[in-house]
FIKE-382344 format. One record per residue: x negated, y, z negated of N, C-alpha, C in turn; residue number from 1; residue in one letter. Coordinates in nm, 3 decimals. Layout:
BEGIN
+---------+---------+---------+---------+---------+---------+---------+---------+---------+-----+---------+
|     n_x |     n_y |     n_z |    ca_x |    ca_y |    ca_z |     c_x |     c_y |     c_z | num | residuo |
+---------+---------+---------+---------+---------+---------+---------+---------+---------+-----+---------+
|       X |       Y |       Z |       X |       Y |       Z |       X |       Y |       Z | NUM |       a |
...
+---------+---------+---------+---------+---------+---------+---------+---------+---------+-----+---------+
This chain:
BEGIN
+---------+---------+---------+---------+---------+---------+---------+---------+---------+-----+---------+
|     n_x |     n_y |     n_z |    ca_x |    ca_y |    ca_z |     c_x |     c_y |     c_z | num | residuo |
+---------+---------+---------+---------+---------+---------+---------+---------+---------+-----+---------+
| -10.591 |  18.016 | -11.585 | -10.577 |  18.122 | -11.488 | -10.465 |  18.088 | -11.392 |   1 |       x |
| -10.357 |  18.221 | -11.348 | -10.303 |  18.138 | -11.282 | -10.286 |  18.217 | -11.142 |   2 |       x |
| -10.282 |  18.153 | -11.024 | -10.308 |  18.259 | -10.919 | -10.211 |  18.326 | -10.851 |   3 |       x |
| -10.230 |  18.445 | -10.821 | -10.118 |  18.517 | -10.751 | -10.041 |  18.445 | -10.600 |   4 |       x |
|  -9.906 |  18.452 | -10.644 |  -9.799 |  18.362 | -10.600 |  -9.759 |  18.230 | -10.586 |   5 |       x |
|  -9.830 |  18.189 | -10.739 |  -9.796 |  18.077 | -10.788 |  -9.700 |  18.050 | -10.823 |   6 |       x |
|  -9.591 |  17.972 | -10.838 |  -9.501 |  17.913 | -10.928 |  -9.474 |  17.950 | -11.093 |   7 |       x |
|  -9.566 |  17.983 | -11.126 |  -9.598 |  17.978 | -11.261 |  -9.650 |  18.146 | -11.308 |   8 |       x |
|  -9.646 |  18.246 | -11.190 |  -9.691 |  18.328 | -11.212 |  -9.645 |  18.412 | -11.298 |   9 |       x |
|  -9.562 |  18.383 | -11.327 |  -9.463 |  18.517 | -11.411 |  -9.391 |  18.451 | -11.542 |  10 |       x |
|  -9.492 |  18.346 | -11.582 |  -9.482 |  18.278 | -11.711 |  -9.527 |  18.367 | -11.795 |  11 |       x |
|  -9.484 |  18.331 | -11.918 |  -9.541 |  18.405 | -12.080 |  -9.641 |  18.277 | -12.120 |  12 |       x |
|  -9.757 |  18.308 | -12.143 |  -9.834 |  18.251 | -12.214 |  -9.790 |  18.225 | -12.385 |  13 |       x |
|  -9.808 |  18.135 | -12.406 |  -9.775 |  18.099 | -12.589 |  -9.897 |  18.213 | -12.666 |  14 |       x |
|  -9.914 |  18.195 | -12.787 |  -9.958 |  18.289 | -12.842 | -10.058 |  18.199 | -12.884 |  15 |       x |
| -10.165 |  18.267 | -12.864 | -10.318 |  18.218 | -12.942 | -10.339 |  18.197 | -13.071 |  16 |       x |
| -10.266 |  18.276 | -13.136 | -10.237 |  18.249 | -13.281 | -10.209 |  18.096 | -13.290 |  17 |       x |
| -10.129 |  18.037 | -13.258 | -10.096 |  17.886 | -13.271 | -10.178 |  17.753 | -13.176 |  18 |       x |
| -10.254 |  17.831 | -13.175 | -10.365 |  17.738 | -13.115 | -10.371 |  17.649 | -12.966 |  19 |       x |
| -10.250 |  17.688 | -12.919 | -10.210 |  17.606 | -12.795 | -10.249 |  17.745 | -12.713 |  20 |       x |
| -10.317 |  17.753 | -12.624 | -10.312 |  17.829 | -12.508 | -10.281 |  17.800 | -12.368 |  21 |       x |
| -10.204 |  17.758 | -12.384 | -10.077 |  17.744 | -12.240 | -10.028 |  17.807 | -12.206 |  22 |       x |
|  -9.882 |  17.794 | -12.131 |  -9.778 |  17.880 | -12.088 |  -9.615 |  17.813 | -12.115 |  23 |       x |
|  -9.514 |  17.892 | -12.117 |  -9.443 |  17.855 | -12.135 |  -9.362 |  17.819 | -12.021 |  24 |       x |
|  -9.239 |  17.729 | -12.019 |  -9.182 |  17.708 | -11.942 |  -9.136 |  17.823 | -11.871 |  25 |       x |
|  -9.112 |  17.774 | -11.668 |  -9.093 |  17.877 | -11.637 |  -8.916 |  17.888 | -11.569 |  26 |       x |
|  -8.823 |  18.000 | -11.569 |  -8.710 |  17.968 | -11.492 |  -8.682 |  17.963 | -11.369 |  27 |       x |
|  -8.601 |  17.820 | -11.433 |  -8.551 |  17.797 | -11.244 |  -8.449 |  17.857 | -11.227 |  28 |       x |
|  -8.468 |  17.879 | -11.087 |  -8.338 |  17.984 | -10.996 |  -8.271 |  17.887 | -10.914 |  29 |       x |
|  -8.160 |  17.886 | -10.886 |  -8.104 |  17.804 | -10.736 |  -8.202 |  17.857 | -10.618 |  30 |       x |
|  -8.258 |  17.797 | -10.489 |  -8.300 |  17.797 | -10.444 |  -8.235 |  17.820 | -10.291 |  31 |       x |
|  -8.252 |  17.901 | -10.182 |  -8.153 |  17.947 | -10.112 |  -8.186 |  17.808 | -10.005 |  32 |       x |
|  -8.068 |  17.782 |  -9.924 |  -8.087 |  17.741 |  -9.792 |  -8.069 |  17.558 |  -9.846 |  33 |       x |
|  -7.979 |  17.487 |  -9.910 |  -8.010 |  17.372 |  -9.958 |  -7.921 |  17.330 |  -9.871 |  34 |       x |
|  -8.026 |  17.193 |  -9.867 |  -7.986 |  17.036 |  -9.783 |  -7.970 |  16.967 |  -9.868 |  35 |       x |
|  -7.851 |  16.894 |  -9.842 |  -7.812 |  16.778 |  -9.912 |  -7.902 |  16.657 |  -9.827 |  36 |       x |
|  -7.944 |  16.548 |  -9.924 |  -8.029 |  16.406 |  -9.865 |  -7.945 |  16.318 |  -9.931 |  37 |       x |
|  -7.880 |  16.216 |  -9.852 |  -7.850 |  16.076 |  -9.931 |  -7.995 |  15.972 |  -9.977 |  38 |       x |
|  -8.008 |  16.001 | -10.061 |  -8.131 |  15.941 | -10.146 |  -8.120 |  15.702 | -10.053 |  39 |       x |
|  -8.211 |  15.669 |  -9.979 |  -8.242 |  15.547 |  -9.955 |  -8.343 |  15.466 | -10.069 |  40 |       x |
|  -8.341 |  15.320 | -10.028 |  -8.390 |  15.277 | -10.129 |  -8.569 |  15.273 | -10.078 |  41 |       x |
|  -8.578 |  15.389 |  -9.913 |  -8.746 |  15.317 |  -9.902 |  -8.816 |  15.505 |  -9.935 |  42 |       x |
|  -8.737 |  15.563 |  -9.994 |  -8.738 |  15.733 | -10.023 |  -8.882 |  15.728 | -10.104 |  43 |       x |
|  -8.965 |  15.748 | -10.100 |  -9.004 |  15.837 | -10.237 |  -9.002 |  15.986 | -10.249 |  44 |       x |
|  -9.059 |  16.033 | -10.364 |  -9.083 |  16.215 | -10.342 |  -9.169 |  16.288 | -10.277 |  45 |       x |
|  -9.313 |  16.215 | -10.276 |  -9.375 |  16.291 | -10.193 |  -9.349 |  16.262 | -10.043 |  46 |       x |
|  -9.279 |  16.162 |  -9.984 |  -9.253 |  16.132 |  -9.866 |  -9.129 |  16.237 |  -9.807 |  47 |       x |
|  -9.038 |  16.259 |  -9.884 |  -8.889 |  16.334 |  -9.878 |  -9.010 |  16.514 |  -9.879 |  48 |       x |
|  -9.084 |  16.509 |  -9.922 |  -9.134 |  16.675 |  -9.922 |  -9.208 |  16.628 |  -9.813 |  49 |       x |
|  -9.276 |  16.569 |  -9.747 |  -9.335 |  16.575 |  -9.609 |  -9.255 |  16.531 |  -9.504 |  50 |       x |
|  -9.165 |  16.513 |  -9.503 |  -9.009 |  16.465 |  -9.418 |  -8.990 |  16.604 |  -9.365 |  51 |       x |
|  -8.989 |  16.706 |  -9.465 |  -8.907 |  16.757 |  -9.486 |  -8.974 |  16.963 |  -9.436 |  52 |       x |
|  -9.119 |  16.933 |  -9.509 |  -9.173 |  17.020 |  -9.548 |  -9.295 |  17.006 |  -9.469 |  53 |       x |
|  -9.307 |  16.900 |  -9.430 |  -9.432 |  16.898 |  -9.359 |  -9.570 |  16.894 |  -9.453 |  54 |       x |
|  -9.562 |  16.911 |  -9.592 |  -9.632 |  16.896 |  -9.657 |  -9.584 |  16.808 |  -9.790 |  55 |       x |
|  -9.667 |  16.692 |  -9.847 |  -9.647 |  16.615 |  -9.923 |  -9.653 |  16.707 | -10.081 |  56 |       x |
|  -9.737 |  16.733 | -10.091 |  -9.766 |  16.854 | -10.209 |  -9.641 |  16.941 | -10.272 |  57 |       x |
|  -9.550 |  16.974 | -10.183 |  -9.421 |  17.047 | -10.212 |  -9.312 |  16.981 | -10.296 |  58 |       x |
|  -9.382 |  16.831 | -10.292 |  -9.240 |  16.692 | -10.398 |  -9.180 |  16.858 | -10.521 |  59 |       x |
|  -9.238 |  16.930 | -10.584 |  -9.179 |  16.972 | -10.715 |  -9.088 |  17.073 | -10.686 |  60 |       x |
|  -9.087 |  17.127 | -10.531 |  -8.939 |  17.219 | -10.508 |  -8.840 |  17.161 | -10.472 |  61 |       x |
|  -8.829 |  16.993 | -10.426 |  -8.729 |  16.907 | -10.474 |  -8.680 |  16.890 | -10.618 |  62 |       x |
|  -8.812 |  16.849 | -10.695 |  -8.769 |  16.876 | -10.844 |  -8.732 |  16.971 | -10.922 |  63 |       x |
|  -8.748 |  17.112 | -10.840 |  -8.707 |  17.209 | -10.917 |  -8.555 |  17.269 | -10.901 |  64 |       x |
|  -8.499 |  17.210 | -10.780 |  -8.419 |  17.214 | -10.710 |  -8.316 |  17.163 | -10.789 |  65 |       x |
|  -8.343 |  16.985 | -10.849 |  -8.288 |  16.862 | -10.908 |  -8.350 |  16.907 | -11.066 |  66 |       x |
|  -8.297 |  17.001 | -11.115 |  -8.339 |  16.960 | -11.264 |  -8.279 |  16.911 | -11.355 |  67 |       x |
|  -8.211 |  16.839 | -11.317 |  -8.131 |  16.719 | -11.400 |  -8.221 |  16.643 | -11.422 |  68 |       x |
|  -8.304 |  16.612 | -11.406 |  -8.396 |  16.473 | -11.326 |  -8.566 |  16.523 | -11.425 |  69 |       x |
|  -8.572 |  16.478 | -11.502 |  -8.742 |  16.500 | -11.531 |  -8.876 |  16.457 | -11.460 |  70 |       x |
|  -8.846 |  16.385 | -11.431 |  -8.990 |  16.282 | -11.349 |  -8.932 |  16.246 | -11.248 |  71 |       x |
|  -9.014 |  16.241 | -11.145 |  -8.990 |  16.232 | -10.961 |  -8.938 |  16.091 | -10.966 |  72 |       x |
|  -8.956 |  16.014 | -11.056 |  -8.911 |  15.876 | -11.018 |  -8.799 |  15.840 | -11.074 |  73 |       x |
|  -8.754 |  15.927 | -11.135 |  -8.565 |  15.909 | -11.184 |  -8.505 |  15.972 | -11.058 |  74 |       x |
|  -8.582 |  16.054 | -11.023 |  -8.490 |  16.108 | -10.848 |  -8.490 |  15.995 | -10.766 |  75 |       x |
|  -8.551 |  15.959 | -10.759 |  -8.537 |  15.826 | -10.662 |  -8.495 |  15.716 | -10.691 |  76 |       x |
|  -8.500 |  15.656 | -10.796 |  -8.489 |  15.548 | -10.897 |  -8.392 |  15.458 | -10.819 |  77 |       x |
|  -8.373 |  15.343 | -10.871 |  -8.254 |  15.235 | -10.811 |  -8.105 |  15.284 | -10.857 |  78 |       x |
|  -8.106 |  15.326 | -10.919 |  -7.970 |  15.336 | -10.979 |  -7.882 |  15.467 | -10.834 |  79 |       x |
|  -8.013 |  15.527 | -10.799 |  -7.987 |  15.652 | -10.725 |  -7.908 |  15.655 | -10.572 |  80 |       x |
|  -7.980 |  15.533 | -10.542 |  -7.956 |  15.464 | -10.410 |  -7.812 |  15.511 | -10.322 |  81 |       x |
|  -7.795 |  15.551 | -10.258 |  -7.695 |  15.598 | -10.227 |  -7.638 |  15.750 | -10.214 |  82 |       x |
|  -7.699 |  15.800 | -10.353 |  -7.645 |  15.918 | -10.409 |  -7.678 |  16.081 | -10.316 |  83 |       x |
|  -7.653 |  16.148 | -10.364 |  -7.711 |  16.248 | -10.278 |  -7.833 |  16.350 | -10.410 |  84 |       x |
|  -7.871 |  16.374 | -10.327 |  -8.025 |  16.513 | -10.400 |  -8.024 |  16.604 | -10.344 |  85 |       x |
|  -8.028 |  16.709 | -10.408 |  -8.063 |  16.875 | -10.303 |  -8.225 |  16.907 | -10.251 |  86 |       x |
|  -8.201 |  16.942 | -10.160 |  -8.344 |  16.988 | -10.080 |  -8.339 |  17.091 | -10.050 |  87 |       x |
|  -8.391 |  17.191 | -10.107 |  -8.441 |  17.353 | -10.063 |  -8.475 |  17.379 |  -9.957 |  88 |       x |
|  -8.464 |  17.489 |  -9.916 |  -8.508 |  17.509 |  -9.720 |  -8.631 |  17.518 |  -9.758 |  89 |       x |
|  -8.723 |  17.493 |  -9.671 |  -8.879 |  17.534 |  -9.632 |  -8.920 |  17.664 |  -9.688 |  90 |       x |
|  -9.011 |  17.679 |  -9.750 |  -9.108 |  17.849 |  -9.780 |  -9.145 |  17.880 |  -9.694 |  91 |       x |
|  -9.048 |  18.031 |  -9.620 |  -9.132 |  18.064 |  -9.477 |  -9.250 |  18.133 |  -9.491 |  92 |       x |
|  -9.336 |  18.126 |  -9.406 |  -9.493 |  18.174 |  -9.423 |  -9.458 |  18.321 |  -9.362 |  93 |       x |
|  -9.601 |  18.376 |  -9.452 |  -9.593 |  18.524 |  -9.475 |  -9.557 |  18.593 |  -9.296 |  94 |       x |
|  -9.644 |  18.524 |  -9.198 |  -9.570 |  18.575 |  -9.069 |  -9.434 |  18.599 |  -9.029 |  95 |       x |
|  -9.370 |  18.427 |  -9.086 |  -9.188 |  18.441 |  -9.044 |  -9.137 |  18.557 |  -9.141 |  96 |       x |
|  -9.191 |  18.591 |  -9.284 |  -9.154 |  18.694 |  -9.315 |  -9.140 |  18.841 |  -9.288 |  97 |       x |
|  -9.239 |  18.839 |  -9.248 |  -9.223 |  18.985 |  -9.116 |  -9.114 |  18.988 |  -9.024 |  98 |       x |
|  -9.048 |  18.875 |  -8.959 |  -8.968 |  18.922 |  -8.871 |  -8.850 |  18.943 |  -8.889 |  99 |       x |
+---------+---------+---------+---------+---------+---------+---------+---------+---------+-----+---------+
């Protein structure tokens, strides 16, 4: 099930016929309002989404942001040190949307 204004909401489910009942991958868009971060070596992902976002939970709109990158820990990784990563602006809540 997936809930209204999820991430995932506007996925195609695979076909039941083939026995997997999942969903399929979903597309990423550029994301408006991006910050550049020079990636440190004491960074992780969920720390950079509560830096950032105020909520730790949000690490995957960094990753969706960075899809070069499969797993949160190649974003950060040693090799990275230095480098820069994109950070999406904040999801304004349905109030700031009103104004």
């Amino acid at each position: 099930m997936r809930r209204k204004g999820s991430r995932y909401e506007n996925t195609r489910p695979f076909s039941d016929e083939k026995g997997f009942n999942g969903y399929r991958e979903r597309k990423l868009t550029s994301p408006p309002g991006i910050v550049e971060h020079t990636v440190l070596h004491t960074d992780r992902i969920d720390s950079l989404a509560d830096s950032y976002y105020k909520k730790d939970r949000r690490w995957w709109r960094i990753m969706d942001a960075n899809s070069e990158f499969l797993y949160g820990f190649e974003l950060l990784d040693e090799d990275m040190h230095g480098d820069v990563v994109v950070i999406p602006a904040s999801i304004p809540s349905s109030a700031e949307k009103g104004k």
